[in-house]
N, C-alpha and C positions, 0 to 999 in steps of 0.2 A: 504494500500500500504506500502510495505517496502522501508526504506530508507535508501539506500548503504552508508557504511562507507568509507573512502578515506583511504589508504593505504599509511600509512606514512615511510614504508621500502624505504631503497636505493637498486638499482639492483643487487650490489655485496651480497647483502644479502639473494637472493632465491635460492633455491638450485639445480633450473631450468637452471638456468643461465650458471651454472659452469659445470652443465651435456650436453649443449648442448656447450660448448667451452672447453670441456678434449678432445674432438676427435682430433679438431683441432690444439690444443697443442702438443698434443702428437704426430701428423703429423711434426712437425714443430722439434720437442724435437729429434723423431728418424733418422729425415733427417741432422741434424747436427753430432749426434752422427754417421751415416752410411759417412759424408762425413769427418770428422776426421779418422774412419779406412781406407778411400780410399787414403788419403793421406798418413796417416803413413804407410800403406803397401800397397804397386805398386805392380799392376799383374805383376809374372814375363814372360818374352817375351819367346815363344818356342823356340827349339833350331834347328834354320834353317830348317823349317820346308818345303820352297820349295825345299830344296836340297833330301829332303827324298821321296818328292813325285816323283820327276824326277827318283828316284833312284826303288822307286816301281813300277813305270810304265815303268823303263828299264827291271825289270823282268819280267813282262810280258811278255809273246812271244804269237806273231797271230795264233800259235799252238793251245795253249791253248783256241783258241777262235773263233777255225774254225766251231766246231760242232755247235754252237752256230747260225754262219755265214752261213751253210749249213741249219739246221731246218726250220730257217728266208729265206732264199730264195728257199725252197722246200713248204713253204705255200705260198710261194705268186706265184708260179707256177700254172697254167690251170690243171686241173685233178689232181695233187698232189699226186698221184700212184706209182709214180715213185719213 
């Protein structure tokens, strides 16, 4: 029968160790470095951006929208022929 040796290493000393806690360091390392660029630079705010959509959807015209309006209510018509 063999008789096991005790293993008089400290933890910091495998190289198991350090490869299964660089993941998590480096999770930790990038999340600080990602929230100093959020602070030093603020997304900037668009620029009135509900005023432009009001303003695109006033060009629109129901002209434009009628053939559309017609296709759609000529399929949902009995015989469709027409």
């Amino acid at each position: 029968m063999k008789s096991q040796k005790q293993d008089d290493k400290s933890w910091w000393q495998y190289g198991y160790v350090w490869l299964i806690l660089a993941g998590p360091l480096a999770v930790i390392i990038a999340s600080f470095i990602t929230l100093k660029l959020a602070i030093q630079t603020p997304d900037p705010v668009v620029d009135d951006y509900y005023r432009k959509g009001i303003n695109i959807n006033k060009t629109l015209s129901e002209a434009s929208l009628a053939p559309a309006q017609q296709a759609r209510n000529h399929a949902a018509t009995i015989g469709g022929s027409e």
